[in-house]
TITOR-880142 format. One line per 8 residues: number of its first residue (from 1); their letters; for each residue x, y, z negated of C-alpha. Coordinates in Angstrom, 3 decimals, padded with zeros to 6 digits, m for minus. Layout:
residues N
NUM = a = X,Y,Z; ...
end
This chain:
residues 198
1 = xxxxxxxx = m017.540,m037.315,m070.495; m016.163,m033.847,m071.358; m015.393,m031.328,m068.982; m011.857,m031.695,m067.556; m010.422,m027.979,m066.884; m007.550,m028.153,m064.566; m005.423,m024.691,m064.703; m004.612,m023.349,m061.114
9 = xxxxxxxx = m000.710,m023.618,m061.714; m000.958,m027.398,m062.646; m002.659,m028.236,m059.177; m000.010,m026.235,m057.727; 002.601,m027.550,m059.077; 001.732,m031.300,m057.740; 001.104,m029.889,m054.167; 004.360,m028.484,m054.405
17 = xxxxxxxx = 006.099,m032.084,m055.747; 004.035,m033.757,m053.088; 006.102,m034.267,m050.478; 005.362,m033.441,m046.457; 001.848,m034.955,m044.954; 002.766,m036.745,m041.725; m000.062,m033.974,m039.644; 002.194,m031.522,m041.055
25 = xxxxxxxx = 005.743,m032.668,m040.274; 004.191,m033.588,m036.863; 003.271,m029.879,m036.272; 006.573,m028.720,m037.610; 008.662,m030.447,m035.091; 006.246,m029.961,m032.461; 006.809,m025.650,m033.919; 010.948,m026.190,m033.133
33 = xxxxxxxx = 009.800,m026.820,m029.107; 009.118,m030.822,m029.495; 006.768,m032.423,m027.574; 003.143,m033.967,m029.368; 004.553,m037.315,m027.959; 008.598,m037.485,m029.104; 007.059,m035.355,m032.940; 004.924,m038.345,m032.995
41 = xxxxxxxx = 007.437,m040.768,m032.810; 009.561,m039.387,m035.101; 006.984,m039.021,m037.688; 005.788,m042.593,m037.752; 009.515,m043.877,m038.396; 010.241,m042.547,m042.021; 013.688,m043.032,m041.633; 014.205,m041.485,m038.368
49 = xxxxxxxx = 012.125,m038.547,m040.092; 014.446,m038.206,m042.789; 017.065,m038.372,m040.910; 015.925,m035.850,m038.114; 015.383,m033.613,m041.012; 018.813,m033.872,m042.236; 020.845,m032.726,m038.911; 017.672,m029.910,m039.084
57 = xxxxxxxx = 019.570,m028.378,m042.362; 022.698,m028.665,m040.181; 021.584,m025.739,m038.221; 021.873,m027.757,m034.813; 019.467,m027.870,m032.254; 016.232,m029.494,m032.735; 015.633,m030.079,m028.804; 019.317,m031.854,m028.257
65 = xxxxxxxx = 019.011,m033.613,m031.477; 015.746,m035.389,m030.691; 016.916,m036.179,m027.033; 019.835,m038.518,m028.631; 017.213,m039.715,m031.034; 014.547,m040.652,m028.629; 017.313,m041.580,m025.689; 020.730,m042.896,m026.850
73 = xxxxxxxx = 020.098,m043.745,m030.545; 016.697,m045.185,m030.207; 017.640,m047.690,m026.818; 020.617,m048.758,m029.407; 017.833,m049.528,m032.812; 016.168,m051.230,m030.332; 018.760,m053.382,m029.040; 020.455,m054.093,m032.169
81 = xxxxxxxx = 016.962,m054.088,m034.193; 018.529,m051.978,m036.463; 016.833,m048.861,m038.619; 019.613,m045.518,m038.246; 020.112,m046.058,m041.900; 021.427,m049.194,m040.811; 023.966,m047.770,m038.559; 027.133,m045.613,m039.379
89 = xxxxxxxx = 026.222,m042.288,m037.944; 025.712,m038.960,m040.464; 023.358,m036.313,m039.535; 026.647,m034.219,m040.038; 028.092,m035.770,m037.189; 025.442,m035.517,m034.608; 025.207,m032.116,m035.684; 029.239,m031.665,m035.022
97 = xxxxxxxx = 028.225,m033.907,m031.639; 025.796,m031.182,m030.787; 028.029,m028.605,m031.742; 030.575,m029.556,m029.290; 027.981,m030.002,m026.232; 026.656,m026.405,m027.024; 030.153,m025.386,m027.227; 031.125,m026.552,m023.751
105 = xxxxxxxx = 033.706,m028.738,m025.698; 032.361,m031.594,m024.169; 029.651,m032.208,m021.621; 026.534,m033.654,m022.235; 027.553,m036.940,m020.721; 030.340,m037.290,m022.768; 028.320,m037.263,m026.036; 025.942,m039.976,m024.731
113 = xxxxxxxx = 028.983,m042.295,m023.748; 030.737,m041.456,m027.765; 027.116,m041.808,m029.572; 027.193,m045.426,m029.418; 030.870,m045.466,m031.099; 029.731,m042.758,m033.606; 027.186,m045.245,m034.811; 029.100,m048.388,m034.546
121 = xxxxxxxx = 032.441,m046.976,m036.601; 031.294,m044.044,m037.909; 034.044,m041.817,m036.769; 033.594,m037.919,m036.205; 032.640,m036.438,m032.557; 035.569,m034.429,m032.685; 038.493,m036.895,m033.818; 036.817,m039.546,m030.725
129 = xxxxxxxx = 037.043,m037.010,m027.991; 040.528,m035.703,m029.291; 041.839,m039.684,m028.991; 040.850,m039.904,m026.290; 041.053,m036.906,m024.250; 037.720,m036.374,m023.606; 037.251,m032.501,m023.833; 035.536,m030.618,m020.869
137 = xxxxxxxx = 037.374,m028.995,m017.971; 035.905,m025.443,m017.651; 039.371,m024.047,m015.662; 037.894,m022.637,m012.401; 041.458,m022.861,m010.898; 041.640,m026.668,m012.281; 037.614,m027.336,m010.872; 037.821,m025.751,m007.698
145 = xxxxxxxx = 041.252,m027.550,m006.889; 039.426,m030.732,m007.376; 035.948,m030.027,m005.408; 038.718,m028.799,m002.426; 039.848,m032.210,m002.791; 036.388,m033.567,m002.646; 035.186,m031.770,000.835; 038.338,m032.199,002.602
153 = xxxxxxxx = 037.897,m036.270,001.964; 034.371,m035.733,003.227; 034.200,m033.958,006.220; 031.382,m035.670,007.553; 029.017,m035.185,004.624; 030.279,m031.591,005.224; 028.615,m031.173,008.449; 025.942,m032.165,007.659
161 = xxxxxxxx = 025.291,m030.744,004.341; 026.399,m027.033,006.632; 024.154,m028.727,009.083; 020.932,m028.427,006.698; 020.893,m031.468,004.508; 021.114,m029.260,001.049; 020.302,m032.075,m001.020; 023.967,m033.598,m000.255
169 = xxxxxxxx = 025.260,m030.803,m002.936; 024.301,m033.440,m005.219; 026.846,m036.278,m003.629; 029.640,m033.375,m003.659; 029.428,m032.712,m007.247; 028.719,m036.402,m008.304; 031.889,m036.958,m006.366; 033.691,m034.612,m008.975
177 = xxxxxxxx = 032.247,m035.752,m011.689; 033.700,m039.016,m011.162; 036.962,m037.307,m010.222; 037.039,m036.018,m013.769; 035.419,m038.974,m015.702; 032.642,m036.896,m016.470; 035.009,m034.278,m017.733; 034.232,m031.344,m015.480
185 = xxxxxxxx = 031.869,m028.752,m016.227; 028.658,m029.479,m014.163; 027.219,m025.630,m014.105; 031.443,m024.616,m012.466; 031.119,m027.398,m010.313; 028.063,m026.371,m008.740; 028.613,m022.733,m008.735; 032.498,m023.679,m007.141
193 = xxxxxx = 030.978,m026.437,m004.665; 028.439,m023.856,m003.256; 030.774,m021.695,m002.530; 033.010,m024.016,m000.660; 030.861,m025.474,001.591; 029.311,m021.995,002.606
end
């Protein structure tokens, strides 16, 4: 056989057509703040890959992004034993989803309870929560008017949250939350509940 000269350029070219090794997009995602475990996961789904990789060039956030892909949008594949390519959702619209959570538009709640419909219809984020009036309350006036509400209907829990039991914070601001439907802004509720039952 004759010697077979291969030019440096030529094996560089086909290492840059080949496409990502799994290793490599593993320790990628686990570079954007993933864990070894959810990277993994991702990477042995080829669709889910692509598809991560998509609402990646979006811009949105890699750790929010994953924890609808490994929480909402897997338990839904699962369920349906459907692949995401299967489904109806863009990575443009769990970016815009994202968008809206980081934006306080919505809280983070909200988007898990709209995924499902995003992936059965298709429709945007924005045009679901505008139908149906799902946008976040972040008006202190609006917030702490309703957590008033909440600890003068519980004046028991009251005195004994004042009494030591700290942990009952968590029953005042659940109580809002339900209130609101979820709608409330969980970081204003705290901060306003806290100060009310001081």
């Amino acid at each position: 056989l004759m010697p077979l000269k291969i030019s440096r350029e030529w094996v560089k070219e086909i290492q840059d057509k080949m496409p990502e090794l799994p290793q490599a997009k593993r320790e990628r995602y686990m570079s954007l703040g993933l864990s070894e475990y959810d990277a993994s996961v991702i990477v042995e789904q080829m669709g889910l890959a692509l598809f991560f990789d998509e609402v990646l060039k979006t811009g949105a956030s890699a750790k929010i992004a994953v924890n609808f892909i490994m929480g909402e949008i897997a338990a839904y594949l699962k369920e349906e034993k459907l692949e995401i390519t299967e489904t109806k959702l863009t990575p443009e619209n769990l970016a815009e989803l994202i968008s809206l959570i980081e934006k306080n538009t919505i809280s983070n709640n909200i988007g898990k309870q709209i995924i499902i419909d995003m992936m059965k219809e298709g429709e945007k984020a924005s045009s679901i929560v505008e139908k149906r009036g799902l946008s976040q309350i972040s008006d202190e006036g609006a917030i702490k008017e309703i957590c008033q509400k909440v600890v003068d209907a519980n004046p028991d829990q009251v005195e004994k949250y004042k009494g030591g039991k700290v942990q009952l914070l968590g029953f005042f601001v659940g109580q809002v939350m339900k209130e609101t439907k979820g709608r409330a802004n969980p970081k204003a509720v705290n901060d306003l509940m806290k100060e009310l039952l001081e």
